[in-house]
C-alpha positions as CSV (number, residue, x, y, z in Angstrom):
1,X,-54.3,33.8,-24.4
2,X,-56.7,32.4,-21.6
3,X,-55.6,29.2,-19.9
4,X,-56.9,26.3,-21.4
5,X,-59.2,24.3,-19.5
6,X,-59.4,20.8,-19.2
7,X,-56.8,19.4,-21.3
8,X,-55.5,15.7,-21.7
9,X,-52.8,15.9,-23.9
10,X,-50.5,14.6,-21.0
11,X,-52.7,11.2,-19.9
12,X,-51.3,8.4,-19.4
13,X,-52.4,6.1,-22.5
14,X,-54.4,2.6,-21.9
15,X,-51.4,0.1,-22.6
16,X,-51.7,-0.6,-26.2
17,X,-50.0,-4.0,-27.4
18,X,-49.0,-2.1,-30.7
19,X,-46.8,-0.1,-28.3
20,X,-44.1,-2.4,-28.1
21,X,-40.6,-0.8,-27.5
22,X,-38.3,-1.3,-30.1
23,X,-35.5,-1.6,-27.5
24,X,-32.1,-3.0,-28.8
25,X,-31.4,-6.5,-27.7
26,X,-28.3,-6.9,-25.2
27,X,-29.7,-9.9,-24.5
28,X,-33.1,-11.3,-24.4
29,X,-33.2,-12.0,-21.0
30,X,-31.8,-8.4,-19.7
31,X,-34.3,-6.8,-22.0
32,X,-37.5,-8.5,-20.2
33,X,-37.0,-5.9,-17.5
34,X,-37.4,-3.0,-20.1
35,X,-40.2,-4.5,-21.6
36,X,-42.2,-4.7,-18.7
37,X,-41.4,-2.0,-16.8
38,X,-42.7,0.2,-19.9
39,X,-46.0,-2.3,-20.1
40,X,-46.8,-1.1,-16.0
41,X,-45.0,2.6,-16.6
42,X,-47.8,4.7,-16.6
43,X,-49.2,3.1,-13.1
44,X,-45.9,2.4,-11.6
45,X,-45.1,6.5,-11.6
46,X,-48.7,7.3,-10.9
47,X,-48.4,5.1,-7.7
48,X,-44.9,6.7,-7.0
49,X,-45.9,10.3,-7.4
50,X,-48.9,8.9,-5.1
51,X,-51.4,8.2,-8.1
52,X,-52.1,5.0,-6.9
53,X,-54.2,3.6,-4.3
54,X,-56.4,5.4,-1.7
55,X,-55.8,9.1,-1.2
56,X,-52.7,9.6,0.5
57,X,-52.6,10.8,4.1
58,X,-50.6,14.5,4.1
59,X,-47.2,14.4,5.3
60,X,-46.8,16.6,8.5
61,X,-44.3,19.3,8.3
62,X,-41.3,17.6,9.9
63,X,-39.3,19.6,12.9
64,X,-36.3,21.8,11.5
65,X,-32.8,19.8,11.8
66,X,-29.7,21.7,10.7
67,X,-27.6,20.4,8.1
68,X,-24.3,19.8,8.7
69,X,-22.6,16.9,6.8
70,X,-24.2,14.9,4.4
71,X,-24.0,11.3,3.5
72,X,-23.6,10.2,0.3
73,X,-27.1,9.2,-1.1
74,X,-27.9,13.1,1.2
75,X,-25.6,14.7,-1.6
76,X,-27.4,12.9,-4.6
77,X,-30.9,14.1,-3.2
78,X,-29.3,17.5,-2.7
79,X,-28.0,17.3,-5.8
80,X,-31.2,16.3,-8.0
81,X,-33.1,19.3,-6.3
82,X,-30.1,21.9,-7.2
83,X,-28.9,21.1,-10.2
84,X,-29.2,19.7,-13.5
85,X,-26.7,16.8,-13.4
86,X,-24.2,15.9,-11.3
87,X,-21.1,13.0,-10.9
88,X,-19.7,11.2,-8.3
89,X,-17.0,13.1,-7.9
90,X,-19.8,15.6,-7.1
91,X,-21.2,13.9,-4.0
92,X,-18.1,12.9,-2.9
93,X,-17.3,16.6,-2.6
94,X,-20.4,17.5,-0.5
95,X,-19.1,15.5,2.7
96,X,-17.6,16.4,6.0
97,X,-15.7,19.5,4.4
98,X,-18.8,21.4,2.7
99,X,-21.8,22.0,4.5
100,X,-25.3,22.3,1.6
101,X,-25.2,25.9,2.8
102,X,-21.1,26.5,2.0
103,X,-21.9,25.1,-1.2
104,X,-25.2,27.3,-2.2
105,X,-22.8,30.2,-1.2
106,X,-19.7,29.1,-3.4
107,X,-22.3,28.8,-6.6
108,X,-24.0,32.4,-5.5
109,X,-20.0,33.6,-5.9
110,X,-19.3,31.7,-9.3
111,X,-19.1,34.0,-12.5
112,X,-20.8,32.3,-15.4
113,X,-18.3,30.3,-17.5
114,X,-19.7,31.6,-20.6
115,X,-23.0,32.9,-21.9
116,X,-25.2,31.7,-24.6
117,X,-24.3,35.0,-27.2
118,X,-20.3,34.6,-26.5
119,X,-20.9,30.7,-27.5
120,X,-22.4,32.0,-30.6
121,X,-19.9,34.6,-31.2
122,X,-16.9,32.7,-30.4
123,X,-17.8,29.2,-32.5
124,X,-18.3,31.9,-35.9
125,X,-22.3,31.5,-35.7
126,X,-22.7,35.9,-36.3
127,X,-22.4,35.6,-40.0
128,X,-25.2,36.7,-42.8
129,X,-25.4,33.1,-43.5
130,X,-27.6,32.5,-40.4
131,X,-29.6,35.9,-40.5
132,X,-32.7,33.3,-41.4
133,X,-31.8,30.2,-39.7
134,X,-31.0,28.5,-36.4
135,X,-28.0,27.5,-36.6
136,X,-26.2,27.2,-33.2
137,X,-28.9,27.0,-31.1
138,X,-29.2,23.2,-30.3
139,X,-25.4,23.0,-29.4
140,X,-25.6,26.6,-27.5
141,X,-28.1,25.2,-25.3
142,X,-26.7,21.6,-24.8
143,X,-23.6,23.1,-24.0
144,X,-24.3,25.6,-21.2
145,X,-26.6,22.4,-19.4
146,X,-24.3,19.5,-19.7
147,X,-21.0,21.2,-19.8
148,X,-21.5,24.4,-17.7
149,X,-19.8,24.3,-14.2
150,X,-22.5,26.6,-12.6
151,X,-24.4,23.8,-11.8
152,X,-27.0,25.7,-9.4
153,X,-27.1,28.9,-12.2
154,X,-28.2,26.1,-14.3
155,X,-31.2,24.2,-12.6
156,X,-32.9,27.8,-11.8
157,X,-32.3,29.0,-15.0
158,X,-34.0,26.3,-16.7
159,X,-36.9,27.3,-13.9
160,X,-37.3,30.2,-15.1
161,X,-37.5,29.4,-18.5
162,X,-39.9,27.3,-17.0
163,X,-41.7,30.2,-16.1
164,X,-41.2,32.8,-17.9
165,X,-41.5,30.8,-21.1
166,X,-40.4,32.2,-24.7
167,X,-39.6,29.5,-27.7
168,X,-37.7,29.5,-30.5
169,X,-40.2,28.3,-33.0
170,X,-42.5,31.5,-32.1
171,X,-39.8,34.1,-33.6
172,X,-41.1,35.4,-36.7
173,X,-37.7,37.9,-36.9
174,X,-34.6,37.2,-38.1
175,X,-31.2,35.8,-36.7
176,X,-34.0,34.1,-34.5
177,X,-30.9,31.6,-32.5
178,X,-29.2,35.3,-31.3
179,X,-33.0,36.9,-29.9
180,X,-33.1,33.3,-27.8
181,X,-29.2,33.5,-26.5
182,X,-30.2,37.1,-25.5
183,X,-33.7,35.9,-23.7
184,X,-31.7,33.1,-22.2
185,X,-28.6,35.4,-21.0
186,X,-31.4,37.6,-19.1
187,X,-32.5,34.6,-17.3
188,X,-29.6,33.2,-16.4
189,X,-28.0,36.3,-15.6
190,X,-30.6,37.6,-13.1
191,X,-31.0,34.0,-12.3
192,X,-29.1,35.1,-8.5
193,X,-30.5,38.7,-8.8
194,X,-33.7,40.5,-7.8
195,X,-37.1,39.3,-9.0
196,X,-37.9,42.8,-9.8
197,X,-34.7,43.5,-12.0
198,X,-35.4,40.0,-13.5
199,X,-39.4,41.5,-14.4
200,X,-38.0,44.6,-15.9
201,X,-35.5,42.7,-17.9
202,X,-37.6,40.1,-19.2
203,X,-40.5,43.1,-20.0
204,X,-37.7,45.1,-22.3
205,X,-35.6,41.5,-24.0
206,X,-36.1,41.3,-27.6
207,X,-37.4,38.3,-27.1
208,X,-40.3,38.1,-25.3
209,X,-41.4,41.3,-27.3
210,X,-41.3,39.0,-30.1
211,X,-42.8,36.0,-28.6
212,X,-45.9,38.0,-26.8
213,X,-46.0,40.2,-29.7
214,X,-46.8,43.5,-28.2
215,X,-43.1,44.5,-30.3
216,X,-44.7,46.9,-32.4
217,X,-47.9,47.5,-30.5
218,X,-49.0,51.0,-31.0
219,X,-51.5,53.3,-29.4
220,X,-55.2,52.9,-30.3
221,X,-55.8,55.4,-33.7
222,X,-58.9,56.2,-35.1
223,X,-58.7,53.7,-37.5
224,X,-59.7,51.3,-35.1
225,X,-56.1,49.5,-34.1
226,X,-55.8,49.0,-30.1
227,X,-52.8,47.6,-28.0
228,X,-51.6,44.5,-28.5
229,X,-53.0,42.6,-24.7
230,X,-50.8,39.4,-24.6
231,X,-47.8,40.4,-22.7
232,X,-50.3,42.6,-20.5
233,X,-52.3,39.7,-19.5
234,X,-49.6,36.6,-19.1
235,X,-47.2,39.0,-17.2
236,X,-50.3,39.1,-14.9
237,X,-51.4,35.5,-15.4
238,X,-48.5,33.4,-15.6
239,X,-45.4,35.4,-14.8
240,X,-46.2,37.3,-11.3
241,X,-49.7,37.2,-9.7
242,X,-51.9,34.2,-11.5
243,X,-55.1,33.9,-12.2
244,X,-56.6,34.1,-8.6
245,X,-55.9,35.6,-5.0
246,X,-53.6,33.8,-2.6
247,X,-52.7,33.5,1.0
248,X,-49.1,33.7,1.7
249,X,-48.6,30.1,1.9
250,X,-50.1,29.9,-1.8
251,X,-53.6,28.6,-0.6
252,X,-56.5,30.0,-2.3
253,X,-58.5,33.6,-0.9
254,X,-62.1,32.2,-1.0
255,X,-65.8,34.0,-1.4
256,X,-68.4,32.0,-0.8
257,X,-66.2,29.3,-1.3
258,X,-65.3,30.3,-4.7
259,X,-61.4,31.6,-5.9
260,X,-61.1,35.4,-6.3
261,X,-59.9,36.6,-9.6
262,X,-56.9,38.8,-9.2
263,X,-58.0,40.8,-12.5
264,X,-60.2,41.2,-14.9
265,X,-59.9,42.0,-18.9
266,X,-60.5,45.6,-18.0
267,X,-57.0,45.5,-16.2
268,X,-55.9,43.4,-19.1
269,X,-56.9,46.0,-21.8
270,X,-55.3,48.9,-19.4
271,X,-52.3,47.1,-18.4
272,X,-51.7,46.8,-22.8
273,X,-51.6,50.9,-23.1
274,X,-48.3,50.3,-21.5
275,X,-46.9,47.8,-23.7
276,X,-47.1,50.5,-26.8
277,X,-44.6,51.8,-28.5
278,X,-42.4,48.9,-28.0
279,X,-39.3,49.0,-31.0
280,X,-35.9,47.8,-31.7
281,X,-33.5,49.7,-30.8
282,X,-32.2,50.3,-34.0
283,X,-32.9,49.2,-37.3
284,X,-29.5,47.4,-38.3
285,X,-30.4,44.0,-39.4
286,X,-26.8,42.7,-40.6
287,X,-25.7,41.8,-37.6
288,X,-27.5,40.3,-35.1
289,X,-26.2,42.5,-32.3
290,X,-29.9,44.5,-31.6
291,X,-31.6,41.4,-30.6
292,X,-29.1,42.1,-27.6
293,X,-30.0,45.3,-26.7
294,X,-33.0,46.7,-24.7
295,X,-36.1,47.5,-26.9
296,X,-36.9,51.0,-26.7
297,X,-40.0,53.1,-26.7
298,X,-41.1,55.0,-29.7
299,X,-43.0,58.2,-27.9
300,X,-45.2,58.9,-30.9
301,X,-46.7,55.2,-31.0
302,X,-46.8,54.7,-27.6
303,X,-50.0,55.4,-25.2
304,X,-49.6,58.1,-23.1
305,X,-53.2,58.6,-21.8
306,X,-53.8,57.7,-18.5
307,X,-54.2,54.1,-17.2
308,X,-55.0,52.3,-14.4
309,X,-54.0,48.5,-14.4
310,X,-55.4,46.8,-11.0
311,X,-55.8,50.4,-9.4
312,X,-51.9,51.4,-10.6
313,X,-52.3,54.8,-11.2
314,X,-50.1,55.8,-14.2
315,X,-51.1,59.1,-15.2
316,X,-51.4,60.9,-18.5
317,X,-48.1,62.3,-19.9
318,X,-46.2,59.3,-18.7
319,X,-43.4,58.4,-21.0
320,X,-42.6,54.6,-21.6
321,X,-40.1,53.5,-19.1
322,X,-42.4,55.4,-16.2
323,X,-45.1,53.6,-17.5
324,X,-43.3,50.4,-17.3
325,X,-41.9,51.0,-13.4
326,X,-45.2,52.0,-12.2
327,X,-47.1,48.9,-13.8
328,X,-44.3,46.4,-12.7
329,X,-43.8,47.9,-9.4
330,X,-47.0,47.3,-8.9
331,X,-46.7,44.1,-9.7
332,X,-44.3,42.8,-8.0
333,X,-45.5,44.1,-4.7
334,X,-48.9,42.8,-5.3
335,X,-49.6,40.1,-2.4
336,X,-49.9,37.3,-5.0
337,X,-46.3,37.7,-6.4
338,X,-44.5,36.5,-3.8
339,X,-46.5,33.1,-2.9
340,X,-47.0,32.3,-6.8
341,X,-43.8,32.7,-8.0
342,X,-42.3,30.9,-4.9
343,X,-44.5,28.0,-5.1
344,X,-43.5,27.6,-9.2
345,X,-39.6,27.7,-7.9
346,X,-40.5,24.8,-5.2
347,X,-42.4,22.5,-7.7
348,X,-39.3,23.1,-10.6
349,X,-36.9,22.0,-8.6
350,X,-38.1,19.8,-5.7
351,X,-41.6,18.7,-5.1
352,X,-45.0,19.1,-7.2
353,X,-47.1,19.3,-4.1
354,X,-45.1,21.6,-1.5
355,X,-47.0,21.9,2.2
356,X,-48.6,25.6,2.5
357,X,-45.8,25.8,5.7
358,X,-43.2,24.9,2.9
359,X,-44.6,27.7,0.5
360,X,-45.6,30.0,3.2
361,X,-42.0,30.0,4.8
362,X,-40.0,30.9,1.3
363,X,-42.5,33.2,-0.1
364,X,-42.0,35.0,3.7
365,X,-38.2,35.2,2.6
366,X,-39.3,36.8,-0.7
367,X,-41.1,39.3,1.3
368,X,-38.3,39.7,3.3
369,X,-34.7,38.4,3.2
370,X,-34.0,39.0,6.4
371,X,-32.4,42.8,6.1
372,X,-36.3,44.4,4.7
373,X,-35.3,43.9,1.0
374,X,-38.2,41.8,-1.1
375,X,-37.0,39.6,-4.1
376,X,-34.2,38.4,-3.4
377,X,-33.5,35.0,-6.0
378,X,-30.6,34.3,-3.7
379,X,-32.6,34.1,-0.4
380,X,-35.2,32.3,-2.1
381,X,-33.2,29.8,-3.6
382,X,-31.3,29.3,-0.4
383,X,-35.0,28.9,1.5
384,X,-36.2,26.3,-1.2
385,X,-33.1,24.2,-1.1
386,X,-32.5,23.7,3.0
387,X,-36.0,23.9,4.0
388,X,-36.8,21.4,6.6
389,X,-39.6,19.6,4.1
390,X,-36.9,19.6,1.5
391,X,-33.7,18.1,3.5
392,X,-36.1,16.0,5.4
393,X,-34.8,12.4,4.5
394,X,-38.4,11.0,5.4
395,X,-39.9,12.3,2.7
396,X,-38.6,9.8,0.3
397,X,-40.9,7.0,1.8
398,X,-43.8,9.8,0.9
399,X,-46.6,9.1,-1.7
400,X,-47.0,13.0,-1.4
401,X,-43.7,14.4,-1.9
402,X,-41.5,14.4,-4.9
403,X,-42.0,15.5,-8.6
404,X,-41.6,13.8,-12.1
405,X,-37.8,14.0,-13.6
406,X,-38.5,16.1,-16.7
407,X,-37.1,14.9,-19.9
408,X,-34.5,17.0,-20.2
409,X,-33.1,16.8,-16.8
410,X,-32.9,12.5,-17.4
411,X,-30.6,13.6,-20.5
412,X,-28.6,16.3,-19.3
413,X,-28.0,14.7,-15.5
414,X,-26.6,11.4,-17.8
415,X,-24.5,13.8,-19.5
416,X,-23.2,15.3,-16.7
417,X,-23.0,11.6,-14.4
418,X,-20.4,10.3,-17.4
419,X,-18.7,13.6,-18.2
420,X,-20.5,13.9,-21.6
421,X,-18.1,16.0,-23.7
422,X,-18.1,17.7,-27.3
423,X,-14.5,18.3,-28.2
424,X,-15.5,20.5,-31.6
425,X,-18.6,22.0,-29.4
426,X,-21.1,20.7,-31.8
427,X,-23.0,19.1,-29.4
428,X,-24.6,17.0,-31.5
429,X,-28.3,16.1,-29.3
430,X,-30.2,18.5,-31.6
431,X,-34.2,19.2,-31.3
432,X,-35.1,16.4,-28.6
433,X,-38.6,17.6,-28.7
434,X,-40.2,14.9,-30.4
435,X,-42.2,12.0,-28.5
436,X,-42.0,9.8,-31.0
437,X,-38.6,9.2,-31.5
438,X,-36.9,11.7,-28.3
439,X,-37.5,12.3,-25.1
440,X,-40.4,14.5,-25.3
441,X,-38.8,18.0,-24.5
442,X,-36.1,20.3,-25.5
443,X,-35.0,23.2,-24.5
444,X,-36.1,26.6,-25.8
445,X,-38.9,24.9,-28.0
446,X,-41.8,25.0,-25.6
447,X,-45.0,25.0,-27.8
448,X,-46.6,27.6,-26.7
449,X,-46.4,30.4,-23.3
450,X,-47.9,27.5,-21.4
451,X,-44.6,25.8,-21.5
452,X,-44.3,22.0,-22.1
453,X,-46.6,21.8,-18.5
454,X,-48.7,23.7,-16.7
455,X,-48.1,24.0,-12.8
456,X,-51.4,23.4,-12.1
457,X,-51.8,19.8,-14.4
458,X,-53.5,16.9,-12.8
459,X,-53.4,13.5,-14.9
460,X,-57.4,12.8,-15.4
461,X,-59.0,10.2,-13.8
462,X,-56.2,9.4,-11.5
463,X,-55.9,8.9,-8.0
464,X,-53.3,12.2,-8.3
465,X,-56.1,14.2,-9.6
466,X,-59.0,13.2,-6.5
467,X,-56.8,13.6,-4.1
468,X,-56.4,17.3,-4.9
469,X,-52.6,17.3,-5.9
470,X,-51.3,17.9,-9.2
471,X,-48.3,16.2,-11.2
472,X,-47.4,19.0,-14.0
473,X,-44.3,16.7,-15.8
474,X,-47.0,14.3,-16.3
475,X,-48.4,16.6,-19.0
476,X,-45.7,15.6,-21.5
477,X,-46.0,11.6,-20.1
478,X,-47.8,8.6,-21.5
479,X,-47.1,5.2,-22.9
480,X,-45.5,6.7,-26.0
481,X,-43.5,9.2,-24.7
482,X,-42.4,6.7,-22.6
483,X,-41.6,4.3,-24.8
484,X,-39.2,6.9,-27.0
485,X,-37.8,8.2,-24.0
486,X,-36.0,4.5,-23.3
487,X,-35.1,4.2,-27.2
488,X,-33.6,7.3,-27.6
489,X,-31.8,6.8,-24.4
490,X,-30.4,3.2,-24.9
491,X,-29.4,4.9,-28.1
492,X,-27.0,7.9,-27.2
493,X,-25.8,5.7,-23.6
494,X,-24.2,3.5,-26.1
495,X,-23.0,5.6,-29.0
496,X,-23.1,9.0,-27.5
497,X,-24.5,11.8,-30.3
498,X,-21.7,12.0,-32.5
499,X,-18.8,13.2,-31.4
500,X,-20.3,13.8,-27.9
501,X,-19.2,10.8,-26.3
502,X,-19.5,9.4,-22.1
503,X,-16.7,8.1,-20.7
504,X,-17.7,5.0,-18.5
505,X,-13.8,4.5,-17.0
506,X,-15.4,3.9,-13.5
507,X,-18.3,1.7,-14.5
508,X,-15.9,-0.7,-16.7
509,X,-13.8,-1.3,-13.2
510,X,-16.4,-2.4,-11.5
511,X,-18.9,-4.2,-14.2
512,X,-17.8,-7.6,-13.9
513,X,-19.4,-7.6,-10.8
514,X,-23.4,-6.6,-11.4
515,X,-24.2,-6.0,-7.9
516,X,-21.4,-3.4,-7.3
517,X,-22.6,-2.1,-10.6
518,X,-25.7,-1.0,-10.0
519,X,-24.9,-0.1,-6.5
520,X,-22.4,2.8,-7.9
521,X,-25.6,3.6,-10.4
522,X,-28.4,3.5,-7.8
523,X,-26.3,6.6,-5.5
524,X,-25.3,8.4,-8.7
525,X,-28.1,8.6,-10.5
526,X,-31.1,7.7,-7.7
527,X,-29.8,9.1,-4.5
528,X,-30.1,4.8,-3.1
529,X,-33.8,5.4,-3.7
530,X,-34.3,2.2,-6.2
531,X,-35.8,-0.4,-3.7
532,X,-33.6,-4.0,-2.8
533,X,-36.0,-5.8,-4.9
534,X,-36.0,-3.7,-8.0
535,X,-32.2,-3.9,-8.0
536,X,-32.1,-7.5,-7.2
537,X,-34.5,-8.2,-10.7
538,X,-32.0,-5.8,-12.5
539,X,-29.4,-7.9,-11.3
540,X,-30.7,-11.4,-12.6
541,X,-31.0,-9.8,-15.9
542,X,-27.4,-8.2,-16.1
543,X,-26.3,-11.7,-14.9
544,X,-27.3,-13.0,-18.2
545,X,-24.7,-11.1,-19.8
546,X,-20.9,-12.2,-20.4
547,X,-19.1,-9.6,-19.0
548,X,-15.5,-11.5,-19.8
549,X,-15.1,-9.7,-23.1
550,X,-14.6,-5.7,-23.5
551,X,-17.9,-6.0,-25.6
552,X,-19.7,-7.9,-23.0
553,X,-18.4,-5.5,-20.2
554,X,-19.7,-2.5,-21.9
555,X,-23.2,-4.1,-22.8
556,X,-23.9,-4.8,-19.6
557,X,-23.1,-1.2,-18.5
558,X,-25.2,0.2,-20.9
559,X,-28.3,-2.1,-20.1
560,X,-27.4,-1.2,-16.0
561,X,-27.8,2.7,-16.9
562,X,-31.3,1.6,-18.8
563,X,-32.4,-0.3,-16.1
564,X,-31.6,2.3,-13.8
565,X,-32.9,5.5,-16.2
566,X,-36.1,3.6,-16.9
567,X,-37.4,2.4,-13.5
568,X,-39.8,4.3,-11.9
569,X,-38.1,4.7,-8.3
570,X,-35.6,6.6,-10.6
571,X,-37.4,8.7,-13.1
572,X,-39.9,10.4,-9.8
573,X,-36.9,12.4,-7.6
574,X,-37.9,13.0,-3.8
């Protein structure tokens, strides 16, 4: 698979009049700010991830300022960056007592809960019955990110799925919902590790054998059959060193003012002889309980000739797993690794367009945490999250800084803002991939290796796009998308999704008063970054609705969290 070039899948539609949002009426008046904040979406969140306008002037990297107490909307801008959802109770803990750096440490120390197989196991999904389907999967993922107290385990988890993508709906095995709760348990569970123990096992996980396909790739035989090349090419490409030759602070290694390939499909076709061989490791198919294990390496199938992937000398005779250390040692000391896979982290979880001083400084910590060892997720995770360009309270006045929400943060940080539960742990949300009538996105479905969004998208035509900076979320964004996204919200903020129901105890004390309302929104959900005037329109249309009945009380909370969920100042975190 080559990247593909010049695609427009994610631009934002003309506004088309046969667009119109079918939102529910809480009143006509409160829905006229719906309607047309979806008519101006597109170029409202252009102009806030600075679409808009004349190209924006780069922000200077601001002067390092240790952190030592945070205020309030400081903890929900923490917050947004580390995790996937968060409550008041939340940013109310981050205060005078706990420091951002007392906190990272406490979520380093936290043992996962539980992981994605033992949901499985423990809610009865292990039977024949599901050797062929998916059952489980939808409420095994919706539980770990709305219910999950690792909150910081979860946001880079979902970044490295991000990353090192693998999708449900490219299985062609059986007991397909067990190969993704393995795949997922390897990311989440390295999630705090070592890069290189993450590489190596990613490279041996059932799943991404099945996904990239080179499970089952044998040796080239004289009947004219030669190595599977996918995995050999994206674990180059998209997974550790990209497609060109970087700097250490992600900037592009230029000749002749062109980018430098960092391989070629001769190190593509030699990096594939050490893929072969590739097998389950045993042939029991009633249980699903080798889609957990390690693949191994059948000797007679795989390629023990002699190789040399970007000058990696792996010489003849070598068995599988040598094979595989050399080639991925290799890899992840190649210069590229450490900018590119920093720079991915960075735009996941705080900003689309970090400074090369912002990129430069973690990808040095990945080089080196400090005591000589390289790859260190904790170090680098710590570096992302208190760098001066990220704490830097500035930066939310910036038409540089910031990145898109993706769909299903918006969802699960709801979730997690009104304690979302699921008593029976059904979690009834489902497939949310759909644009039509979801949000867009859902996790573990990602359409292909190139994930929902590339890194490297620019919306065409667009002010984004000339001034050189890209806006990846925007590849899943347009009118449409747009448009479902606010339906299928106003939908489950009101009813819930099934028996997975908010609990808006706190809003109902303090919605007879609108103002006060959205305030307690605006910090919880926006960090205080929705402007005085946007509120003050939200607030002349939840005026028009009686708040003196139970009914009336909790229609006007609901249209205050769409109000909130739809405006642009909220759905573009800085």
């Amino acid at each position: 698979m080559q990247t593909p070039d010049g695609s427009t899948c994610g631009a934002l539609a003309a506004e088309d009049d046969a667009g119109e949002p079918d939102v529910r009426a809480f009143s006509t008046t409160a829905n006229l700010p719906i309607r047309a904040g979806m008519a101006a979406a597109g170029t409202l969140l252009l102009d806030a991830c600075g679409g808009g306008g004349s190209t924006p002037t780069p922000t200077p990297t601001p002067t390092p300022v240790p952190v030592v107490t945070l205020t309030a909307p400081q903890a929900s801008r923490f917050f947004g960056q580390a995790t996937v959802g968060y409550s008041h109770a939340d940013i109310t803990s981050l205060g005078a007592a706990t420091s951002v750096d007392s906190w990272i440490t406490a979520q380093f120390a936290m043992a996962r809960p539980q992981k994605f197989w033992d949901f499985l196991v423990a809610n009865g999904y292990n039977v024949a019955a599901n050797v062929n389907g998916t059952a489980g999967f939808e409420a095994m993922g919706w539980a770990q990110l709305m219910g999950s107290a690792d909150q910081l385990r979860q946001r880079v988890g979902l970044a490295l799925l991000n990353q090192w993508v693998v999708g449900i709906d490219g299985f062609a095995s059986s007991w397909r919902t067990f190969v993704m709760a393995a795949y997922l348990d390897v990311l989440w569970d390295n999630a705090f590790g070592n890069y290189r123990d993450l590489m190596d096992a990613v490279s041996t996980s059932v799943g991404m054998g099945l996904y990239l396909t080179y499970l089952g790739s044998v040796k080239a035989n004289a009947s004219g059959s030669i190595p599977d090349e996918n995995y050999a090419r994206e674990s180059m490409q998209l997974f550790t060193i990209g497609l060109y030759q970087l700097n250490i602070d992600g900037t592009q290694v230029l000749s002749g003012g062109n980018p430098v390939p960092t391989y070629t499909q001769t190190d593509v076709s030699q990096g594939a002889r050490v893929w072969t061989g590739y097998t389950f490791a045993n042939s029991d198919n009633t249980t699903p309980n080798r889609m957990q294990l390690p693949m191994i390496v059948n000797a007679s199938t795989h390629e023990a000739g002699p190789s040399s992937p970007l000058g990696i000398s792996i010489p003849a005779g070598s068995d599988g797993p040598t094979s595989r250390k050399l080639l991925l040692d290799g890899l992840f000391n190649h210069a590229n690794t450490a900018p590119f896979v920093t720079k991915q982290l960075i735009q996941h979880m705080v900003t689309s367009n970090p400074s090369p001083a912002y990129v430069g400084r973690v990808a040095a910590i990945f080089v080196n945490n400090g005591s000589g060892l390289r790859g260190d997720m904790k170090a680098v995770i710590r570096a992302i999250l208190t760098d001066p360009e990220a704490r830097d309270d500035t930066q939310t006045a910036s038409t540089t800084f910031g990145k898109l929400r993706e769909p299903v943060v918006r969802l699960v940080q709801w979730a997690r803002a009104f304690n979302v539960t699921s008593p029976t742990n059904l979690w009834p949300f489902g497939n949310t991939s759909s644009s039509a009538n979801r949000i867009g996105e859902s996790p573990g479905h990602a359409p292909s290796v190139f994930n929902w969004f590339r890194p490297g998208y620019t919306p065409p035509g667009t002010s984004v796009s000339a001034s050189g900076m890209v806006a990846p979320e925007f590849q899943i964004t347009n009118e449409p998308s747009l448009i479902s996204y606010i339906n299928y919200m106003q939908t489950v903020i009101a009813a819930g999704a099934g028996e997975a129901k908010p609990d808006y105890t706190s809003l109902t004390e303090i919605g007879t008063d609108s103002q006060a309302l959205l305030n307690e929104l605006n910090l919880v959900l926006a960090a205080n970054q929705i402007s005085a005037a946007t509120i003050a329109s939200m607030k002349t249309a939840l005026d028009t609705i009686v708040a003196t009945t139970p009914a009336g009380l909790a229609n006007r909370i609901y249209a205050a969290i769409v109000l909130v969920m739809a405006s642009p100042e909220y759905l573009v975190l800085r």
